[in-house]
C-alpha positions in Angstrom: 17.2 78.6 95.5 15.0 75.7 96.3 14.6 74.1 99.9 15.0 70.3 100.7 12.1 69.7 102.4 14.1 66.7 104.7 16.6 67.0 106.7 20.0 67.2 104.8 23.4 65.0 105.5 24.7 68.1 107.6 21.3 68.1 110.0 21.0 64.0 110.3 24.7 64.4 111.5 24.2 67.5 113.5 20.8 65.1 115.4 22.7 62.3 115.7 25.3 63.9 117.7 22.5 65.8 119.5 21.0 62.4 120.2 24.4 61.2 121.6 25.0 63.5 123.6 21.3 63.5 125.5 21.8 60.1 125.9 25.3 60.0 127.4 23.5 61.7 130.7 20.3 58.8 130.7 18.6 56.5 128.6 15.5 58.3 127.1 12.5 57.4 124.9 11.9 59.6 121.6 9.2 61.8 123.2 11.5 62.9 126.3 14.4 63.4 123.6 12.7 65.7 121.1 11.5 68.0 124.4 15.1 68.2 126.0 16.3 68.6 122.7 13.7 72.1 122.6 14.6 72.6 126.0 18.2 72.6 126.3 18.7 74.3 123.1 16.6 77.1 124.7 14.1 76.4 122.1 16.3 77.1 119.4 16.4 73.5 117.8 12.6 71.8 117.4 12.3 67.9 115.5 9.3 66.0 114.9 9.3 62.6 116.4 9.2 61.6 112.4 12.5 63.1 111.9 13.9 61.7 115.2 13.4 58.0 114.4 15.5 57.2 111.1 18.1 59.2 113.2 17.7 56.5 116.1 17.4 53.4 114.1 20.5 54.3 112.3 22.5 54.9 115.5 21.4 51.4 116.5 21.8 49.8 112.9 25.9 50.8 113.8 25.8 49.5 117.1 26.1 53.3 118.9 22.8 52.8 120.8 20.3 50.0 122.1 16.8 49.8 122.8 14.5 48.7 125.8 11.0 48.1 125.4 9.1 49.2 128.8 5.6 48.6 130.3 4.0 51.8 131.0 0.8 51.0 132.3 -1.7 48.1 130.9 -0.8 48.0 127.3 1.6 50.9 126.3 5.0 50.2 125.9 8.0 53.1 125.9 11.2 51.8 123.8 14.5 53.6 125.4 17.4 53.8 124.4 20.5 53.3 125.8 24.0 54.8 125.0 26.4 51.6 124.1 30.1 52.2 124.5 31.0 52.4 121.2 28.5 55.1 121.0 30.5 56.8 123.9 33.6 56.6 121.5 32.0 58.1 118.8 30.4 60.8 120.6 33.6 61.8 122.0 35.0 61.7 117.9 32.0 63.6 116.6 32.5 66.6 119.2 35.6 67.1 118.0 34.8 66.8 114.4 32.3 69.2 115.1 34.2 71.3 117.0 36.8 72.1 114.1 34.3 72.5 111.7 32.4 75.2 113.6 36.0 76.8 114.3 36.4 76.6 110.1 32.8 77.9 109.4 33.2 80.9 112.2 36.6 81.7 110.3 34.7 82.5 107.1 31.4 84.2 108.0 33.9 86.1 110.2 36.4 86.8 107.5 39.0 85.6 110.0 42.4 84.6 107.9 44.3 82.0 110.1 47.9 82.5 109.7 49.8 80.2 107.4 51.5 77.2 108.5 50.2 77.3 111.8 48.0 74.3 112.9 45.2 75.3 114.8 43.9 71.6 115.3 42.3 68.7 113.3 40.7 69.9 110.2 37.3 68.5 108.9 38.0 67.3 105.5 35.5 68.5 103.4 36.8 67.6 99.7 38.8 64.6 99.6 41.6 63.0 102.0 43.9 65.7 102.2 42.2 69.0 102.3 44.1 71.9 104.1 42.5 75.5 104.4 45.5 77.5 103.6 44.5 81.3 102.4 47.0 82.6 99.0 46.8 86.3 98.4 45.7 87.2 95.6 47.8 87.8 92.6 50.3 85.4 94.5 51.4 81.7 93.0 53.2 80.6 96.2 51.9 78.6 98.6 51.7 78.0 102.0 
C-alpha cells in the first residue's frame, strides 16, 4: 500500500481542530502553535509550519479565526490569530464529532459489539445521511 505524501482529509480535520482548540486558550502565531502543538501532545503530534498554514488560511477563509499582523522589533512582523466566535461554536461541534468517532473507531480495533438498539450518542456519519452502526450475527437476516 502506497503512502500520501500530504496530509489526508482525516489529518487537515484532526489539525484544524488541534488549531481550535490552542487558540481557544490565546491568540498565537504559527511558530508558537506548531511547538505547543509538540508540546502538549507530549511530543506525540509534530507539523511543519508548511503544513500548518493551508490549515490556518482555511479556518479564516470560513470565518473560524482572524489574523493580527504585529511589529516585532524594526522590520519583522508576527501575524496572530485570533479565535472568532463562530470558531468557538464550531470547536465545541468538532469535539463532539470527534469524540464519537474515536468511541466508533476504539469499538472496532477493540472488537467491542455495542448492544443493539441502544444509543450510545451522536454517530459520525461516515457513508451517507443515515448511517447506523448496528452489528447482525452472522447467518442472521434480521435486523436491529
Amino acid at each position: 500500500m502506497s503512502r500520501d505524501s500530504g496530509p489526508n482529509v482525516f489529518q487537515r480535520g484532526v489539525m484544524a481542530l488541534i488549531l481550535l482548540s490552542l487558540l481557544r486558550r490565546e491568540d498565537m502565531y504559527g511558530y508558537q502553535l506548531v511547538q505547543e502543538t509538540e508540546r502538549r501532545s507530549g511530543g506525540r503530534l509534530k507539523t511543519q509550519e508548511g503544513s500548518l498554514y493551508p490549515v490556518l488560511y482555511r479556518l479564516q477563509e470560513q470565518g473560524l479565526i482572524s489574523d493580527r499582523r504585529v511589529l516585532v522589533g524594526k522590520r519583522m512582523t508576527r501575524v496572530y490569530y485570533h479565535l472568532e466566535p463562530a470558531g468557538e461554536a464550531r470547536l465545541e461541534e468538532m469535539i463532539r464529532e470527534y469524540e464519537s468517532m474515536m468511541t466508533g473507531v476504539t469499538a472496532i480495533i477493540r472488537e467491542e459489539v455495542p448492544p443493539c438498539g441502544k444509543d450510545s450518542g451522536r454517530s459520525t456519519d461516515m457513508s451517507g445521511p443515515s448511517a447506523a452502526i448496528c452489528p447482525v450475527p452472522e447467518n442472521t437476516k434480521s435486523s436491529c
